[in-house]
C-alpha positions, 0 to 999 in steps of 0.5 A, spaced: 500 500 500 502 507 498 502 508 506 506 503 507 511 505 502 511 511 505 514 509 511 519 504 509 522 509 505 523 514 512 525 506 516 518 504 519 517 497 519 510 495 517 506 490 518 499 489 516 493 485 517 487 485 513 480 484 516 479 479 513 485 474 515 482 475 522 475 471 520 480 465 519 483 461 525 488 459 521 491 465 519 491 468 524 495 462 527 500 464 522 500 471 523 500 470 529 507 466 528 509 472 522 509 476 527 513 473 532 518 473 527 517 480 525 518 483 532 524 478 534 522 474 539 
């Protein structure tokens, strides 16, 4: 999306999540994990 090419090109690491990714229990599983990996832990 231009927002998040926007704040990447000023060193913001975006991580976005769709509404409709969260009506599914198994994607939130995965996103859920990506993001674990994203933030570090």
């Amino acid at each position: 999306m231009k927002e998040d090419r926007k704040l990447r090109k000023e060193n913001w690491h975006v991580f976005r999540v769709s509404n409709w990714e969260l009506k599914d229990d198994e994607k939130i599983k995965n996103i859920l994990k990506d993001l674990r990996e994203f933030v570090d832990f």
